[in-house]
C-alpha positions in Angstrom: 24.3 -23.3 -16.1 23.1 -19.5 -16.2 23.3 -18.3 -20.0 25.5 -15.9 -21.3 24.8 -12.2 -21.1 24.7 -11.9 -24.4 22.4 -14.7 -25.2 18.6 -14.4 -26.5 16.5 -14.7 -23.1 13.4 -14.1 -24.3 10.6 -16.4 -24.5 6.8 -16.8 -24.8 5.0 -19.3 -22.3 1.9 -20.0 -20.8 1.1 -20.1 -16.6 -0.2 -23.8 -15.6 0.3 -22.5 -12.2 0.8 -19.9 -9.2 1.2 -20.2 -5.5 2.7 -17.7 -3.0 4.2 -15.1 -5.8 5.7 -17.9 -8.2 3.9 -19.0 -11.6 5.3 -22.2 -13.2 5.3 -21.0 -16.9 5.3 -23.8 -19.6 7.5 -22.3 -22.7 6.1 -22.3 -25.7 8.4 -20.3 -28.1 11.2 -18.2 -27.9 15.5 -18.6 -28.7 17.4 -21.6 -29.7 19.2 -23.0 -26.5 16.1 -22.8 -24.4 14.4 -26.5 -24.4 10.7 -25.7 -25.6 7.8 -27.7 -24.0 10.0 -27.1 -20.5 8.6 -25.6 -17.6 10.2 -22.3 -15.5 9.0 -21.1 -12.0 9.2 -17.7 -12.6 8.4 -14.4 -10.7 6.6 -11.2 -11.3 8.3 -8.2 -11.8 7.1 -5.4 -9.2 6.0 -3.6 -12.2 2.5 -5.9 -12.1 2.2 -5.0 -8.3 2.5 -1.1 -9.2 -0.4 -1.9 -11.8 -2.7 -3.7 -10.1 -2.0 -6.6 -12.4 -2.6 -9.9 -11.2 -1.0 -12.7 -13.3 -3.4 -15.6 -13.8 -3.6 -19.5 -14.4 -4.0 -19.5 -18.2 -2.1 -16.6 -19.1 0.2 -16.3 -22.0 3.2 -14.2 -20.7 6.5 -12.8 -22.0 9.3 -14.0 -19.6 12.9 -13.9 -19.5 15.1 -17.1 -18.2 17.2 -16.2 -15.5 19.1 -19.9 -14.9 18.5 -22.4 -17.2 19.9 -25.3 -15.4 17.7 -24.4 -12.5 14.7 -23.3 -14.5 13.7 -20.4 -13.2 13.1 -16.5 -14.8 10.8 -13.7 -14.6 7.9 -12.3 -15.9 7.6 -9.8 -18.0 4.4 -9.1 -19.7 0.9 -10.5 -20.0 -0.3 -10.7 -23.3 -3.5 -10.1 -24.6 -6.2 -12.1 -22.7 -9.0 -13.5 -25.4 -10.9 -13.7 -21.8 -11.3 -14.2 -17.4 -13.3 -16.2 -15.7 -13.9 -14.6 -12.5 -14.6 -17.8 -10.4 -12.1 -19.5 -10.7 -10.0 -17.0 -11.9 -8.7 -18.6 -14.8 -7.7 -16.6 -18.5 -8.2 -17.9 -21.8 -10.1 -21.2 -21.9 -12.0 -22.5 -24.9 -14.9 -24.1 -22.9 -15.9 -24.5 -19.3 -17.1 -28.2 -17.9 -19.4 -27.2 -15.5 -19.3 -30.1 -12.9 -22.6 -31.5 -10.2 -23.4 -34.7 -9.1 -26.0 -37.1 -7.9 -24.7 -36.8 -4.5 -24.6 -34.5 -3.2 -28.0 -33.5 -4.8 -28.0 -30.8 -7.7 -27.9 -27.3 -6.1 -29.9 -25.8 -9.4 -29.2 -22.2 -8.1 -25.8 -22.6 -8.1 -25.6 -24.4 -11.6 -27.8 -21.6 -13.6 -25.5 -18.5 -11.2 -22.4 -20.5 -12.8 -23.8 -21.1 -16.4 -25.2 -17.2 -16.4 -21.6 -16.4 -15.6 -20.0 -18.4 -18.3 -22.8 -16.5 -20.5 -21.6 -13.5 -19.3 -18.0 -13.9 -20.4 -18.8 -15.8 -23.6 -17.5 -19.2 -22.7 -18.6 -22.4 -23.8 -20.3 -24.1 -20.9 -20.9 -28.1 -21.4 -23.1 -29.7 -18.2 -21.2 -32.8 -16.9 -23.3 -35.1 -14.0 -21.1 -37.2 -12.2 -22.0 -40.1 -10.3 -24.7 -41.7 -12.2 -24.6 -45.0 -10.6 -26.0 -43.6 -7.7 -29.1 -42.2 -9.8 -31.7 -41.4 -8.8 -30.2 -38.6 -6.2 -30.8 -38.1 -2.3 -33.7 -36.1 -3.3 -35.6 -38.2 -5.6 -34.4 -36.3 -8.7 -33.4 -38.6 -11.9 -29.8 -36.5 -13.4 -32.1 -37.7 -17.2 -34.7 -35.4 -16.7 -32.2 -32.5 -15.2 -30.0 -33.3 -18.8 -33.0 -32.9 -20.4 -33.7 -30.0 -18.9 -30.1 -28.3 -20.1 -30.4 -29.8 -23.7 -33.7 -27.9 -24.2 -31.8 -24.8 -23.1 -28.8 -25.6 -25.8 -26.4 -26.8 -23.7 -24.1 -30.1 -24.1 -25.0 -31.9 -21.2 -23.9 -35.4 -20.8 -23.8 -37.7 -17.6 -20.9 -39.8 -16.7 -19.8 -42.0 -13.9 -15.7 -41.7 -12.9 -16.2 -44.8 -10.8 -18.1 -47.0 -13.0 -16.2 -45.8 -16.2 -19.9 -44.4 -17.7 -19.8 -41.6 -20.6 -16.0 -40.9 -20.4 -15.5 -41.7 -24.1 -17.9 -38.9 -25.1 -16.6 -36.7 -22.6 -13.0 -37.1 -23.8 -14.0 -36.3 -27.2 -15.4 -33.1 -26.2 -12.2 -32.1 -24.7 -10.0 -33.0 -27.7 -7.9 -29.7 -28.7 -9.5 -27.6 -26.5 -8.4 -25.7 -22.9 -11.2 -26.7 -20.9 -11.6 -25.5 -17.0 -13.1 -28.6 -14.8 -15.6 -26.1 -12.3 -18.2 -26.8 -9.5 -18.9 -27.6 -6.0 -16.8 -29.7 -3.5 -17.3 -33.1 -3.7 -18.9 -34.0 -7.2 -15.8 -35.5 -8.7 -13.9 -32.8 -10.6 -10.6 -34.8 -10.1 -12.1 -38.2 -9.8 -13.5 -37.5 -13.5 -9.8 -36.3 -14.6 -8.1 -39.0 -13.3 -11.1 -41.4 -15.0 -9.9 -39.5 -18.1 -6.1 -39.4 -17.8 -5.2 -41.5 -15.5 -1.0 -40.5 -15.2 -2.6 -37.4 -13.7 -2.7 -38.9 -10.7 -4.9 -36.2 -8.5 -5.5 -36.1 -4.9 -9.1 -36.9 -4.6 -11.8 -37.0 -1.6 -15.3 -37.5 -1.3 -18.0 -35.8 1.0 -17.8 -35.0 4.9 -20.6 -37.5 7.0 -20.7 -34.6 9.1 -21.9 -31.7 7.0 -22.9 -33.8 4.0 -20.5 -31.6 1.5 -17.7 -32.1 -0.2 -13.8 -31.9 0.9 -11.6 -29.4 -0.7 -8.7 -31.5 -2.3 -7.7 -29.5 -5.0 -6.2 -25.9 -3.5 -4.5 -24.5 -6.3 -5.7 -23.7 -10.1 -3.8 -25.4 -12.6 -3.4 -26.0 -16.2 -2.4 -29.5 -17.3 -1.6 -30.5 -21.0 -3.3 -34.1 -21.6 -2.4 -33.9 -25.3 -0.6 -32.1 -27.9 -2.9 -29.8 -27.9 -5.6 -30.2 -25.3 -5.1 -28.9 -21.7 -7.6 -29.3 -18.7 -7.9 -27.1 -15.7 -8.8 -28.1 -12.4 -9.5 -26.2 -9.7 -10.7 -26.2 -5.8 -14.3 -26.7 -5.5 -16.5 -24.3 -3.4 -19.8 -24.0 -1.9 -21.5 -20.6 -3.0 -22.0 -18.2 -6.0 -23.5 -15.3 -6.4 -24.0 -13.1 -9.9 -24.8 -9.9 -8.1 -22.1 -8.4 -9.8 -24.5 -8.5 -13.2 -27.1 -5.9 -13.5 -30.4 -7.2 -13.4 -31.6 -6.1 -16.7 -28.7 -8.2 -18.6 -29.9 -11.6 -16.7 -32.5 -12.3 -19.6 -29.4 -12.1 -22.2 -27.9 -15.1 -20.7 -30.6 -17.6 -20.8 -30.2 -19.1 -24.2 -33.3 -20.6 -24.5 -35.0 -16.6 -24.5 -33.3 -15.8 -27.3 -35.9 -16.6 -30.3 -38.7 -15.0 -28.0 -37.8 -12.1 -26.1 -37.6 -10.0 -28.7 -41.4 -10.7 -29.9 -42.7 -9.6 -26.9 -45.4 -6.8 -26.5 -43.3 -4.6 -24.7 -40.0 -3.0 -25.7 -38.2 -4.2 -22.5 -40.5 -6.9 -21.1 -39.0 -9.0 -18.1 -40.9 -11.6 -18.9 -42.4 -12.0 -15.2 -45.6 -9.7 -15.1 -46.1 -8.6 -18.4 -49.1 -9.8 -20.4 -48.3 -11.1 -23.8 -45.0 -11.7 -23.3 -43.8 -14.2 -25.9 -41.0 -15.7 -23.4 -44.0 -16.9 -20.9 -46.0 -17.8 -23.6 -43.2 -20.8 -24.2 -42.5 -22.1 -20.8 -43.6 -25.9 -20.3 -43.3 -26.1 -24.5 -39.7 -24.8 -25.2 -38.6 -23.4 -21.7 -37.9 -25.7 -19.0 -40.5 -24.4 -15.8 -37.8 -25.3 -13.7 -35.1 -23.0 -15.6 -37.8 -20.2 -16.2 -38.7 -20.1 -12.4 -34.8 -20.4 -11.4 -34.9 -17.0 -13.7 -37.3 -15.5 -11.7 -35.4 -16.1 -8.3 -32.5 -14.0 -10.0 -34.5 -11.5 -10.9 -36.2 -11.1 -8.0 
C-alpha cells in the first residue's frame, strides 16, 4: 500500500548498503505508520549527482518513503558526517579493526599505510591477527612479537583464530556498542572472523589462490550490519595495495603515536627525525620505538 498524500513521509535512516544507484537505508526515526528498525532501497535524488555528492555506506540520510508495502523511497539529504574513511569508503564509524593474518605473511607496509590513514582521519584503529594456529607465519615471523610490536606503539592489538575459536571473546567485547569497519587484505579472514563472531551472519567466505598465493575477493560490496542493539560491523572487500601519497610528507611524523612524547624535545624546530643529531625520537628507538616501526617510517618518508 502507497501512503496517502497527505501523510508524514519523512524519515531519518542510516545506509547499510549501495550497489548500482540503490542504498538500502535502515530507518531509524521518523512518522508514526512507518515500521522503525525496517529497511527501504531507496534512490538518490539527481540533486547529489549535480553536487558531486556521493552517498556512502554509513551515512545517516533524510529520505522520504515512496511505497511502503514495497519498501522503497528516496533520498533526500546527507546529514552531517562525524567522518570518511577513504579506503573503504565508509562514513561515520567509531573504530576501525584493522585485519592481517599469519598466512598470508604480514605485509608491514601495508598495515602502518592503513593505520597512518586511520590516524589521519581520527579513527580508532585496533590490530586483529587472524589465524594464529598457523603461527609462526610462512616467513618465520611469530604474530607475539608483531602484537608486541603494536602495543608499544598504543594500539589494541589482540590475536585471534576464526577457525579454532582463539580470542573471539575479547574481540567481541571490543565491538560492544560500537560501529566498527572489518578492513584489510584478501584472504586474512575478515568474514571468516564475523561469522566466528555472529554466526546468523552467514557470509560468503574464501581462502587464498595456490596460484598467486593471495587472497580471493568474496566480499564485493560494503555494508553495514547491526549485530546488536546497538553495535553494527562493516565488512568490506579486501584488496591488495595502499598507498598514503595523498598525505604530505611533513604530517607522516603526526601519525605515529609512539612519537608523540618525543618529537617535540628535539634539537631542531622541525626535526624529521632521520638525519638530525640529537633528535629525541632516535634517541628512543629499540627502548620505546619499535626498530621495525621506526624504519617502516623511514620508507614513508623517503
Amino acid at each position: 500500500m502507497t501512503l496517502a498524500d497527505n501523510s508524514p513521509r519523512s524519515l531519518i535512516g542510516r545506509i547499510t548498503k549501495g550497489v548500482g544507484g540503490n542504498y538500502w537505508v535502515l530507518a531509524s526515526c521518523g512518522t508514526s505508520g512507518v515500521t522503525l528498525g525496517k529497511e527501504f532501497v531507496c534512490q538518490a535524488r539527481g540533486l547529489f549527482r549535480k553536487q558531486e555528492i556521493t552517498p556512502l555506506v554509513g551515512d545517516f540520510v533524510e529520505f522520504s518513503v515512496v511505497d511502503e508495502a514495497q519498501a522503497t523511497g528516496f533520498l533526500q539529504k546527507i546529514l552531517p558526517r562525524a567522518n570518511t574513511l577513504i579506503r573503504p569508503k565508509v562514513a561515520n564509524v567509531d573504530q576501525v579493526v584493522v585485519v592481517c593474518a599469519v598466512r598470508p605473511a604480514i605485509n608491514m607496509h601495508m598495515l602502518d599505510a592503513f593505520l597512518i590513514s586511520c590516524e589521519k582521519q581520527d579513527v580508532n584503529a585496533i590490530l586483529c591477527i587472524n589465524k594464529i594456529e598457523l603461527e609462526p607465519d610462512s616467513a618465520g615471523q611469530s604474530y607475539k612479537e608483531v602484537l608486541k610490536m603494536y602495543e608499544m606503539a598504543g594500539y589494541i592489538a589482540l590475536g585471534v583464530s576464526a577457525k579454532a575459536g582463539l580470542g573471539l571473546d575479547a574481540l567481541r567485547e571490543l565491538l560492544a556498542g560500537k560501529v566498527s569497519i572489518f578492513a584489510g587484505a584478501s584472504g586474512v579472514g575478515k568474514s571468516s572472523i564475523l561469522n566466528a563472531l555472529y554466526p546468523n551472519l552467514a557470509l560468503e567466505t574464501g581462502g587464498l589462490s595456490e596460484k598467486i598465493g593471495r587472497g580471493k575477493h568474496t566480499t564485493r560490496h560494503t555494508s553495514l550490519v547491526q549485530v546488536g542493539s546497538d553495535s553494527f560491523v562493516v565488512d568490506s572487500p579486501g584488496f591488495t595495495s595502499l598507498n598514503i601519497d595523498h598525505i604530505p610528507k611533513n604530517e607522516i611524523q603526526d601519525y605515529y603515536p609512539e612519537f608523540d612524547d618525543y618529537k617535540y624535545e628535539c634539537y631542531y624546530v622541525g626535526c624529521n627525525h632521520i638525519t638530525e643529531h640529537d633528535c629525541a625520537v632516535k634517541e628512543q628507538v629499540g627502548l620505546t620505538i619499535h626498530p621495525v616501526r621506526y624504519e617502516q617510517y623511514r620508507v614513508f618518508m623517503k
